[in-house]
DODRENKE-39433 format. One record per residue (C-alpha): residue number from 1; x, y, z; residue in one letter. Coordinates in steps of 0.02 Angstrom, whole numbers, padded with zeros to 5 digits. Layout:
% residues N
{seq:NUM&u:X&v:Y&w:Z&type:A} .
...
***
This chain:
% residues 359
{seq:1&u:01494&v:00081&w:-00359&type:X} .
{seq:2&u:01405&v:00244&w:-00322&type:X} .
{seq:3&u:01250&v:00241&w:-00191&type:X} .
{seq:4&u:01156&v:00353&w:-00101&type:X} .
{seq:5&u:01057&v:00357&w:00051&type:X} .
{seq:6&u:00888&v:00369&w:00119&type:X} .
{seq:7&u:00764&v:00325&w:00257&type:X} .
{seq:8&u:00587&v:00298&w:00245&type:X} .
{seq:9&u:00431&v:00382&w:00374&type:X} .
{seq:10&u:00398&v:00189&w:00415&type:X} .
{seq:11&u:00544&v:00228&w:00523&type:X} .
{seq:12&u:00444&v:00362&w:00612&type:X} .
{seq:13&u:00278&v:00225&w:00624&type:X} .
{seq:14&u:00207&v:00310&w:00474&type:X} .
{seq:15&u:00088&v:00172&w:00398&type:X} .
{seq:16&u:-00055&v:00296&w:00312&type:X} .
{seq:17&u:-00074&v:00462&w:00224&type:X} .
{seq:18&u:-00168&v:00548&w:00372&type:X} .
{seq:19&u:-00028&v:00514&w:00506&type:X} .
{seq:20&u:-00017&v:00661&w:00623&type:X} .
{seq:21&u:00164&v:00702&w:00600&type:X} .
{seq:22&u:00198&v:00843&w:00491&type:X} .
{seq:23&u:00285&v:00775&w:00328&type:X} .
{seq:24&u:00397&v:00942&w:00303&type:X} .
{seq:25&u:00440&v:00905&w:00493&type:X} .
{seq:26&u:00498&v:00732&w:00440&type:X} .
{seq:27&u:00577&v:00788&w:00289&type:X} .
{seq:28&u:00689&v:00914&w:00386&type:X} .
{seq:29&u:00756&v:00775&w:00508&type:X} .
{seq:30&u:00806&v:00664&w:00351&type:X} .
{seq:31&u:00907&v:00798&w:00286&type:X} .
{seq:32&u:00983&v:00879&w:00443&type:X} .
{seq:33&u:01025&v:00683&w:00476&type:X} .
{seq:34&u:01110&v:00673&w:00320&type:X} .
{seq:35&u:01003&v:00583&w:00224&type:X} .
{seq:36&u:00986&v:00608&w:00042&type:X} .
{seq:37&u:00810&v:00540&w:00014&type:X} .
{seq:38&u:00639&v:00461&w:00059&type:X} .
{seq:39&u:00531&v:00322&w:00019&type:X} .
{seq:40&u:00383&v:00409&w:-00013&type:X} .
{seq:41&u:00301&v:00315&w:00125&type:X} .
{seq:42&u:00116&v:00299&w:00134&type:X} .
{seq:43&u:00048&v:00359&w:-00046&type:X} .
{seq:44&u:-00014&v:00537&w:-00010&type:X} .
{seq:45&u:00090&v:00576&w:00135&type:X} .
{seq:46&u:00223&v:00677&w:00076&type:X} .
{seq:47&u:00102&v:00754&w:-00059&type:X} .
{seq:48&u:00081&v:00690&w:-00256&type:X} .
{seq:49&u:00108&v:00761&w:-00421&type:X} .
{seq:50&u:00187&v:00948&w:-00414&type:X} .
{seq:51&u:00157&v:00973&w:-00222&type:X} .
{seq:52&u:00280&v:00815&w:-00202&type:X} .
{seq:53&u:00383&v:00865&w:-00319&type:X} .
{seq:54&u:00381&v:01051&w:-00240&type:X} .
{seq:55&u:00406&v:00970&w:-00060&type:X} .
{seq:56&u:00540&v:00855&w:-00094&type:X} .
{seq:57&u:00645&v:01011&w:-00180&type:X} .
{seq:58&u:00595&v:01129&w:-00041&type:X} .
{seq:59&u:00699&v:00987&w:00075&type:X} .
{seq:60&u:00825&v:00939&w:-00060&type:X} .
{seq:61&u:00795&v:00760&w:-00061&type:X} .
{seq:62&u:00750&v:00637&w:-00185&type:X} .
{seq:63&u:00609&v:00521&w:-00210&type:X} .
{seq:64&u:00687&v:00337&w:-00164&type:X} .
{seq:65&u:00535&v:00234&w:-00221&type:X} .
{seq:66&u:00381&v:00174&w:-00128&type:X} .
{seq:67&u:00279&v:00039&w:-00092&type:X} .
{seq:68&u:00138&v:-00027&w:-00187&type:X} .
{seq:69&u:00046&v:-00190&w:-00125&type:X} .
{seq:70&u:-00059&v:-00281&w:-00251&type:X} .
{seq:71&u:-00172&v:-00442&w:-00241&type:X} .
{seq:72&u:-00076&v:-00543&w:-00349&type:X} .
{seq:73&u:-00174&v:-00704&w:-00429&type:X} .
{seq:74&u:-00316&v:-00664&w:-00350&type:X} .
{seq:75&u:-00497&v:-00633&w:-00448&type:X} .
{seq:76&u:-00482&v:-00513&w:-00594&type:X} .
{seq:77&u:-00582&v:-00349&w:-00535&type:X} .
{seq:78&u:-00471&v:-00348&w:-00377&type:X} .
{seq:79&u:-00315&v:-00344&w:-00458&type:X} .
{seq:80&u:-00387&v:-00238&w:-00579&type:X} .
{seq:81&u:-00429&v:-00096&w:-00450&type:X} .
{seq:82&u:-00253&v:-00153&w:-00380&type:X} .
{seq:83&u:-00178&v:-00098&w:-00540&type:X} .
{seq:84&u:-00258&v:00080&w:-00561&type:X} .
{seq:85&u:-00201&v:00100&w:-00378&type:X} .
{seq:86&u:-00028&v:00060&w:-00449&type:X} .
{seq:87&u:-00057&v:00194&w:-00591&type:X} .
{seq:88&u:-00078&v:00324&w:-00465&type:X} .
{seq:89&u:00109&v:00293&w:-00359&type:X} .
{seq:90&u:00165&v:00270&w:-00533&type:X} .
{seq:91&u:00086&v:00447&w:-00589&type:X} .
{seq:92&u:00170&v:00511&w:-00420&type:X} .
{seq:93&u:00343&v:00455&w:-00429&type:X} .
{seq:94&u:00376&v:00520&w:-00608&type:X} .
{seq:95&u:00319&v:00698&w:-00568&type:X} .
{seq:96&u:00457&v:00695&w:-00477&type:X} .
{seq:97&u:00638&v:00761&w:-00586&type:X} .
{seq:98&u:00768&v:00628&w:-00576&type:X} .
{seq:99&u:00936&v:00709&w:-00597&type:X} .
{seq:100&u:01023&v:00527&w:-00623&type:X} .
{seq:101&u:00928&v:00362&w:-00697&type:X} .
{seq:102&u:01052&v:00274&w:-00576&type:X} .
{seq:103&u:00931&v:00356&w:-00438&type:X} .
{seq:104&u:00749&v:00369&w:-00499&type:X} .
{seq:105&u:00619&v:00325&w:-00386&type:X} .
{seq:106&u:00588&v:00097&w:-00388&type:X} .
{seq:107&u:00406&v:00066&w:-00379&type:X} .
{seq:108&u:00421&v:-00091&w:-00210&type:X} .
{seq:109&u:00313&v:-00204&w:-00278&type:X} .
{seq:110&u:00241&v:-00303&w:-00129&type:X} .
{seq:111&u:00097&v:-00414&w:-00085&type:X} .
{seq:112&u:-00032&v:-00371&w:00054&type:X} .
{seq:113&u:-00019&v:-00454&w:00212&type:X} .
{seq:114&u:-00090&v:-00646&w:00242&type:X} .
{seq:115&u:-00173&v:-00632&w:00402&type:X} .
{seq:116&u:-00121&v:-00837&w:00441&type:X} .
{seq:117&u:00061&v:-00757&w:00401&type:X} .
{seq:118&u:00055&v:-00595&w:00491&type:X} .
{seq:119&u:-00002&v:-00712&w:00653&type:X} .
{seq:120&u:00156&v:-00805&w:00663&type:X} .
{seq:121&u:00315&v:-00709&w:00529&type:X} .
{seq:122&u:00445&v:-00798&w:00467&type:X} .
{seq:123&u:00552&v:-00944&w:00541&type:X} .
{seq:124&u:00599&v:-01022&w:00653&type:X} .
{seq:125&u:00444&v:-01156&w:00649&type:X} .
{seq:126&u:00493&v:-01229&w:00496&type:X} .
{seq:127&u:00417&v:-01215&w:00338&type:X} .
{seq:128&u:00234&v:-01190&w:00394&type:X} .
{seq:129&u:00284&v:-01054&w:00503&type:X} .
{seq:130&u:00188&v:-01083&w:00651&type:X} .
{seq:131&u:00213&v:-01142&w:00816&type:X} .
{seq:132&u:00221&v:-01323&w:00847&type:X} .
{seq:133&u:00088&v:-01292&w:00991&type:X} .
{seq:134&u:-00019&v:-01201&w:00897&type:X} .
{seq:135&u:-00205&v:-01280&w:00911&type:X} .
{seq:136&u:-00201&v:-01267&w:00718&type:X} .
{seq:137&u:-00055&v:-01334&w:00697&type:X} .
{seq:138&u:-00045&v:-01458&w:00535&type:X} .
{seq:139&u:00047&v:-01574&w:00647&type:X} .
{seq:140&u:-00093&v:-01576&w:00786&type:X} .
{seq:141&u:-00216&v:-01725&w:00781&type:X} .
{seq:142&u:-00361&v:-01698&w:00712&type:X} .
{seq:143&u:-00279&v:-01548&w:00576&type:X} .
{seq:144&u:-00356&v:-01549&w:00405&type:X} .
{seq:145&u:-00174&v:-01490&w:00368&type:X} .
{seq:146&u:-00119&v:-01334&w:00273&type:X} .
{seq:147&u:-00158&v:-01324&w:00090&type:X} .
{seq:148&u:-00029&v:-01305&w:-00031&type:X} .
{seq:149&u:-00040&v:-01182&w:-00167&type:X} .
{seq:150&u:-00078&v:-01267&w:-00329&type:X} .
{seq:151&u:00048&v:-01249&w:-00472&type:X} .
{seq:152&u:-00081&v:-01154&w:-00607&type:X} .
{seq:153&u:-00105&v:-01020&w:-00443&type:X} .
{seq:154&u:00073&v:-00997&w:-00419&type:X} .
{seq:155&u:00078&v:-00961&w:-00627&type:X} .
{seq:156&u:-00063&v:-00841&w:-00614&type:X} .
{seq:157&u:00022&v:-00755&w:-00453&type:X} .
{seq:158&u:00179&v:-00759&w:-00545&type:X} .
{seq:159&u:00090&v:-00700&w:-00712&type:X} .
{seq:160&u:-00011&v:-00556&w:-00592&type:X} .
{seq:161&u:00172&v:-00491&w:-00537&type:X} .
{seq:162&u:00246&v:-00484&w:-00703&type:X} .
{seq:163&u:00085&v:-00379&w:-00773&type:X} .
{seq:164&u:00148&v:-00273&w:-00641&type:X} .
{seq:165&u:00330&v:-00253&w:-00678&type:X} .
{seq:166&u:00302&v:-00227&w:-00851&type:X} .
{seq:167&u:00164&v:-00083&w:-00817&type:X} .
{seq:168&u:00300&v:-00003&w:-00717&type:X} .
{seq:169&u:00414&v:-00012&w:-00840&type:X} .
{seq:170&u:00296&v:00059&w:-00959&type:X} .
{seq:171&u:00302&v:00222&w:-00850&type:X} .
{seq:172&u:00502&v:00218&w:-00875&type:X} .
{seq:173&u:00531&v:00157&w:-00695&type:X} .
{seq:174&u:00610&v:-00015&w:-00660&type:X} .
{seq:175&u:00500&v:-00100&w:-00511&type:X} .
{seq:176&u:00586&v:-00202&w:-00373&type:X} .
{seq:177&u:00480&v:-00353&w:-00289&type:X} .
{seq:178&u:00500&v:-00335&w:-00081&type:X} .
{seq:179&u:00499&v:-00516&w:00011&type:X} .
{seq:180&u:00404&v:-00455&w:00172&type:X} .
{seq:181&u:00356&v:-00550&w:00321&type:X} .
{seq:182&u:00192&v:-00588&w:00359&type:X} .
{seq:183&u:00147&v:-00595&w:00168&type:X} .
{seq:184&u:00143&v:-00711&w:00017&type:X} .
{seq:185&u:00303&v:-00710&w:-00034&type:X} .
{seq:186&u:00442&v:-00699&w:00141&type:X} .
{seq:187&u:00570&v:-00843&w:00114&type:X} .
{seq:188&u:00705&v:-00859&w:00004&type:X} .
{seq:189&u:00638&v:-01009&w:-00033&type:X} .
{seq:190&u:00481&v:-00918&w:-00122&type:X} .
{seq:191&u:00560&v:-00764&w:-00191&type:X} .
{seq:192&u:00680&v:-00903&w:-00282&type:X} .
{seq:193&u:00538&v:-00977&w:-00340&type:X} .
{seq:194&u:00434&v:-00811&w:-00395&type:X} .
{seq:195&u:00607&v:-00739&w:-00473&type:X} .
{seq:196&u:00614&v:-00896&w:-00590&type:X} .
{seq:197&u:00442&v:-00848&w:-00655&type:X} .
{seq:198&u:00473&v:-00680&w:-00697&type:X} .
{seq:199&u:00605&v:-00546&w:-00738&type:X} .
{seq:200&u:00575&v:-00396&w:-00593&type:X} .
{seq:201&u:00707&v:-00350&w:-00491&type:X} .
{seq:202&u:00756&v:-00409&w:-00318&type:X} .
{seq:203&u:00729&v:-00261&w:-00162&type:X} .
{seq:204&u:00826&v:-00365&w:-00015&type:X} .
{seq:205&u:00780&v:-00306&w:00160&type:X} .
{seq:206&u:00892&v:-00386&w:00225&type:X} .
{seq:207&u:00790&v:-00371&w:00404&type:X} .
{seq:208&u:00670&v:-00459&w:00331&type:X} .
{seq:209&u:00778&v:-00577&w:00237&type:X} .
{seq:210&u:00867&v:-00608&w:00402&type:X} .
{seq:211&u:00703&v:-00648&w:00523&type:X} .
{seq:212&u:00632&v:-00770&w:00352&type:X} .
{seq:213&u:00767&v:-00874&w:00368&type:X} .
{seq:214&u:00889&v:-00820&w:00250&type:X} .
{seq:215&u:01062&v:-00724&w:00249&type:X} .
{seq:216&u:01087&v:-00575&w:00168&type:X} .
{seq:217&u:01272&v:-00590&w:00116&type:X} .
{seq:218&u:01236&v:-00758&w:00043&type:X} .
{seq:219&u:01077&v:-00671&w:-00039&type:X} .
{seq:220&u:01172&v:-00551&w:-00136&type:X} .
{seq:221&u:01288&v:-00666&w:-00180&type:X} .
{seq:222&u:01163&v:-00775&w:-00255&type:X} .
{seq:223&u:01032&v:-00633&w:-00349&type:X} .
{seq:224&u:01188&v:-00518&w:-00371&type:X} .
{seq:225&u:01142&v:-00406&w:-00523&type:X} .
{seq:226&u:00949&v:-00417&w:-00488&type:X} .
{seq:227&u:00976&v:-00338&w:-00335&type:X} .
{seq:228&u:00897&v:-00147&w:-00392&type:X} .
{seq:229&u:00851&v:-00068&w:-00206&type:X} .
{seq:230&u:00925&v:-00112&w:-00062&type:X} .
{seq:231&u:00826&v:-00078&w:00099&type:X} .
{seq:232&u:00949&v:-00086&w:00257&type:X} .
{seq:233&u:00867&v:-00144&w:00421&type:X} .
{seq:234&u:00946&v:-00242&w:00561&type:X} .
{seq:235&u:00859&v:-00362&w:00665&type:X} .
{seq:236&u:00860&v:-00485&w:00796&type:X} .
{seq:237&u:00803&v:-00675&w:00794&type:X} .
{seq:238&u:00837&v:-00698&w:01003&type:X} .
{seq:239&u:00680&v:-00535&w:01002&type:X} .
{seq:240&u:00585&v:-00617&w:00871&type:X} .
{seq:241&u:00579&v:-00789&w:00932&type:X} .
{seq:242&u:00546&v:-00746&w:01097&type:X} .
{seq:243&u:00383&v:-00653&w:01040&type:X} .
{seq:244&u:00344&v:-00797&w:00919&type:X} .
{seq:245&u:00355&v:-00906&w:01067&type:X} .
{seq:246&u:00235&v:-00803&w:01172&type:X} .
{seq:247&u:00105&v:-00803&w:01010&type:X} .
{seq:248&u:00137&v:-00620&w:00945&type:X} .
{seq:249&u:00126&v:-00566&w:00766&type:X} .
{seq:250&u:00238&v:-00476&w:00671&type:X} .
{seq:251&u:00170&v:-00294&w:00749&type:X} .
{seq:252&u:00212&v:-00361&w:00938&type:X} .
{seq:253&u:00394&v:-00419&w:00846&type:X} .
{seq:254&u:00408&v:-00247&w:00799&type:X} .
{seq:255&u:00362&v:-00176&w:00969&type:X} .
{seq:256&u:00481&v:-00289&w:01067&type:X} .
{seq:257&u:00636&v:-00229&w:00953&type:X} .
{seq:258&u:00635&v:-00365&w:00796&type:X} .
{seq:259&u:00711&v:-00232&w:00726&type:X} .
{seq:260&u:00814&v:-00119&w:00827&type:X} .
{seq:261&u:00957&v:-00001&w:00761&type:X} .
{seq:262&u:01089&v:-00043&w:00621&type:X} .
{seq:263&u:01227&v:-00110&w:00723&type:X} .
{seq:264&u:01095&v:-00166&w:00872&type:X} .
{seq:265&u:01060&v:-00322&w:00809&type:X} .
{seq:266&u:01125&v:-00466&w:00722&type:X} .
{seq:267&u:01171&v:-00415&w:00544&type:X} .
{seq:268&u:01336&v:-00389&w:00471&type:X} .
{seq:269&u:01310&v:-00214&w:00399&type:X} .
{seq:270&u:01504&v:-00215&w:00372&type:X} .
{seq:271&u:01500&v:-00389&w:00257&type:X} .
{seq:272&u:01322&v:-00350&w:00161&type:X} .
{seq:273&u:01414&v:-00170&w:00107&type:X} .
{seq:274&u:01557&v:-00274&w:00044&type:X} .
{seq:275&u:01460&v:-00396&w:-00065&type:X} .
{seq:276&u:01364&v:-00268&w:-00129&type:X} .
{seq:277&u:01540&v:-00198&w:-00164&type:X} .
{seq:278&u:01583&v:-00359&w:-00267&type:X} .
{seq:279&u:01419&v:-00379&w:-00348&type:X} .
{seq:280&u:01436&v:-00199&w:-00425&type:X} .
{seq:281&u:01278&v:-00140&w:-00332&type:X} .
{seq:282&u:01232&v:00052&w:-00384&type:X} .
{seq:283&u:01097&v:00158&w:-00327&type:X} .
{seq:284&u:00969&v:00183&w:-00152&type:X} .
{seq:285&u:01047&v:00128&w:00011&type:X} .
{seq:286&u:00876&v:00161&w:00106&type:X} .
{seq:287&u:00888&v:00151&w:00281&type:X} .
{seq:288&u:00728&v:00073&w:00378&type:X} .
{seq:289&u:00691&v:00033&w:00566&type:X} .
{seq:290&u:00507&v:-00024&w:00560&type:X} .
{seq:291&u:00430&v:00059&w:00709&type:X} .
{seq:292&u:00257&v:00016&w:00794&type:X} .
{seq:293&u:00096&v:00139&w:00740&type:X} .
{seq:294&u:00108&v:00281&w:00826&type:X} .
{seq:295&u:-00045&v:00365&w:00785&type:X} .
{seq:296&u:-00166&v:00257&w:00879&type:X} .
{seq:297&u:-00096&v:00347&w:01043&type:X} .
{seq:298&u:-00084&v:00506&w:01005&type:X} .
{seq:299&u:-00240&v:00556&w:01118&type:X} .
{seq:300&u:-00219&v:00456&w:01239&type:X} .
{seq:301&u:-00042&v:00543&w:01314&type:X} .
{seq:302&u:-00085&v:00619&w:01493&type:X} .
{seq:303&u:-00045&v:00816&w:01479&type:X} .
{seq:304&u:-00051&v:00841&w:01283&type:X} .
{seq:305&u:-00135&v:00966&w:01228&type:X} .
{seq:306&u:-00262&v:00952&w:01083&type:X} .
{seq:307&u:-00108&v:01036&w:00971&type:X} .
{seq:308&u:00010&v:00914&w:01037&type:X} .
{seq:309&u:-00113&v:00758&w:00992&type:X} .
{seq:310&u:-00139&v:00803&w:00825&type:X} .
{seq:311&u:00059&v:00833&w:00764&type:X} .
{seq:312&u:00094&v:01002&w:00787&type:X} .
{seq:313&u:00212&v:00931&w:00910&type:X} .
{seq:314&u:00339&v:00810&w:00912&type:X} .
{seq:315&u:00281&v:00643&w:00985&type:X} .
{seq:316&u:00311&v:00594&w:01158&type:X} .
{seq:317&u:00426&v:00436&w:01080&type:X} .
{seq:318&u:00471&v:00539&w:00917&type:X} .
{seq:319&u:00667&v:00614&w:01004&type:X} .
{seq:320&u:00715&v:00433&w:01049&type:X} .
{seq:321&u:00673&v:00374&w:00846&type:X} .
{seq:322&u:00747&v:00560&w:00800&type:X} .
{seq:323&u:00906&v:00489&w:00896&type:X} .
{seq:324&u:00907&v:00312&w:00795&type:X} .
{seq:325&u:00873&v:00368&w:00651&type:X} .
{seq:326&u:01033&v:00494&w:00660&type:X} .
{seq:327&u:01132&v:00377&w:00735&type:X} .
{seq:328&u:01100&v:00264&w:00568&type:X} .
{seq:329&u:01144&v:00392&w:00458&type:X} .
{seq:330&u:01310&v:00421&w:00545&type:X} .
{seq:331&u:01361&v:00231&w:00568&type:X} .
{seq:332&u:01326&v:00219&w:00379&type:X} .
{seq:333&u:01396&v:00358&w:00338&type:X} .
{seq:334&u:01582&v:00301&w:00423&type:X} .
{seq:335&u:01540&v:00149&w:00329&type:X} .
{seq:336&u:01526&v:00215&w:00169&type:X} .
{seq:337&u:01687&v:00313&w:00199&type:X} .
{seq:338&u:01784&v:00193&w:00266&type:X} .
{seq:339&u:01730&v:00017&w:00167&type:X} .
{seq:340&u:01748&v:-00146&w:00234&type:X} .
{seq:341&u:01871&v:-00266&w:00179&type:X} .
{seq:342&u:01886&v:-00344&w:00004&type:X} .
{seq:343&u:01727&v:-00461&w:-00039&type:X} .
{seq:344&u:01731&v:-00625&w:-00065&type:X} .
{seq:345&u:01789&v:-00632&w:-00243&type:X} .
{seq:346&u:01948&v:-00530&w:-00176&type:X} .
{seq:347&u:01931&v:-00382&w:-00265&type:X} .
{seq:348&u:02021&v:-00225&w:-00167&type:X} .
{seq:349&u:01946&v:-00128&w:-00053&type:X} .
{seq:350&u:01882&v:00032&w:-00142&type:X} .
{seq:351&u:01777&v:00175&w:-00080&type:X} .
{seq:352&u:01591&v:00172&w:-00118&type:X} .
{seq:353&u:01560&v:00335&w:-00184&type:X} .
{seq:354&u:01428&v:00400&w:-00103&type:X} .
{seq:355&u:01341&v:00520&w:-00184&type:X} .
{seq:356&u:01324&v:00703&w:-00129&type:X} .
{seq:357&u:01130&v:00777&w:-00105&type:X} .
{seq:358&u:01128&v:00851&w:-00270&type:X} .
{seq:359&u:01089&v:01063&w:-00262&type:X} .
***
């Protein structure tokens, strides 16, 4: 099984192309981290066509994938629009030279996020994920109740994501479909019922995975060979159902620590590395610890100067994410070297090849 690693800038609380952190300055920390390669992050961010291409070489890193959010099912000139903003990740990540198919860049299809979602991610409220006190609550008095997505839209969503895959594929890249909280499609219960409908791969967050109610071990046990990108996040349920509790939404999750450190919270990093082991995974390990937005505050530190507040210095919170972020490398790193015990099919324990940065 041969893997390599990368982190992403929604690590660093990059969420759009005009963030004020320097992308070569993010680059740098990736590779003196020991990271092998980036999601491309917000599209723009680290550049497109040859000045991607140009920056990523300059760093010696590869292109990971990237995210690409479209409106599945929904009316025909949206997803339309959705689909030439597809084209253009899809025009950036094959500028970029791929040295190994094993390793070229998987498009992360996703869908946007569902504002009744985003207010209350995930479990543990049961299936209609919000909290039984809720004033909206379907189990209130007086609740019309929560509608139920009609068969022929779950076809046309599922139809909308295939249309997708296959325009991917097209390009000579093989996409990957993201479960995310706060969206569409965040249980397993869902993304069982969206993989049934179609044929794109499986990229299991398994932070995400975790905080929607499901268990990542057991997940790759279960999707095994559909599994194509693997994005490696802890996280904590005690954090997230505390802020559930107090009415937060899945940015105040992030903020309290939903997802702290690999090794912080309450996934086995040791026992998802050895099913992927058994399962035969190969390719991107990328490492992600979704931080809070920083660029809202940049202007609003006392004693920055007007350089400081527009990037061209690190971030008053950027050396305690440098630290994580190095820190994740390393533990995964060990890992990699030293694997964990045999899976559960009882294969031996074998090393995981991890792949050098290529020159």
């Amino acid at each position: 099984m041969r893997v390599r690693v990368a982190n992403a800038p929604v690590s660093y609380g990059i969420y759009r192309p005009d963030h004020p952190l320097p992308p070569d300055r993010l680059l740098a920390a990736f590779r003196d981290h020991g990271y092998q390669g980036t999601d491309s992050g917000p599209l723009g961010y680290l550049g497109e066509g040859e000045a991607l291409a140009r920056r990523l070489a300059r760093h010696g890193l590869s292109l990971a994938g990237g995210w690409a959010d479209l409106r599945y099912g929904a009316e025909p000139a949206a997803f339309a629009a959705d689909l030439r903003a597809l084209d253009r990740a899809l025009d950036a990540f094959t500028a970029v030279p791929v040295d190994d198919a094993l390793f070229a860049p998987r498009p992360t299809l996703a869908c946007p996020a569902d504002p009744e979602r985003f207010a209350a991610p995930g479990v543990p409220y049961g299936p209609d994920r919000q909290r039984p006190d809720a004033p909206d609550h379907p189990g209130r008095p007086g609740h019309p109740g929560r509608s139920v997505r009609p068969d022929q839209e779950r076809e046309d969503f599922a139809a909308d994501v295939q249309r997708a895959a296959d325009r991917c594929r097209e390009r000579g890249l093989e996409p990957v479909f993201h479960p995310h909280l706060g969206t569409a499609v965040e249980t397993p219960e869902e993304t069982r019922l969206l993989l049934s409908r179609t044929d794109v791969s499986l990229c299991l967050d398994t932070g995400h995975w975790w905080l929607a109610g499901g268990d990542p071990v057991a997940a790759v046990a279960e999707f095994g060979p559909r599994i194509r990108q693997v994005h490696l996040k802890d996280a904590d349920r005690a954090v997230h159902e505390r802020v559930r509790r107090a009415g937060g939404d899945l940015w105040a999750v992030v903020a309290a620590g939903g997802f702290p450190a690999l090794g912080e919270g309450d996934i086995d990093l040791p026992a998802v590395l050895a099913a992927l082991q058994a399962a035969g995974y190969g390719g991107w390990l990328v490492v992600e610890q979704d931080a809070p937005p920083q660029e809202h505050d940049q202007d609003q530190v006392p004693g920055r100067s007007p350089d400081q507040a527009h990037g061209r210095e690190a971030d008053p919170d950027q050396g305690r994410i440098a630290a994580q972020q190095k820190a994740n490398s390393a533990l995964l790193r060990g890992l990699l070297r030293d694997p964990p015990p045999a899976g559960p099919r009882g294969t031996p324990s074998e090393p995981l090849c991890q792949e050098r940065p290529h020159p």
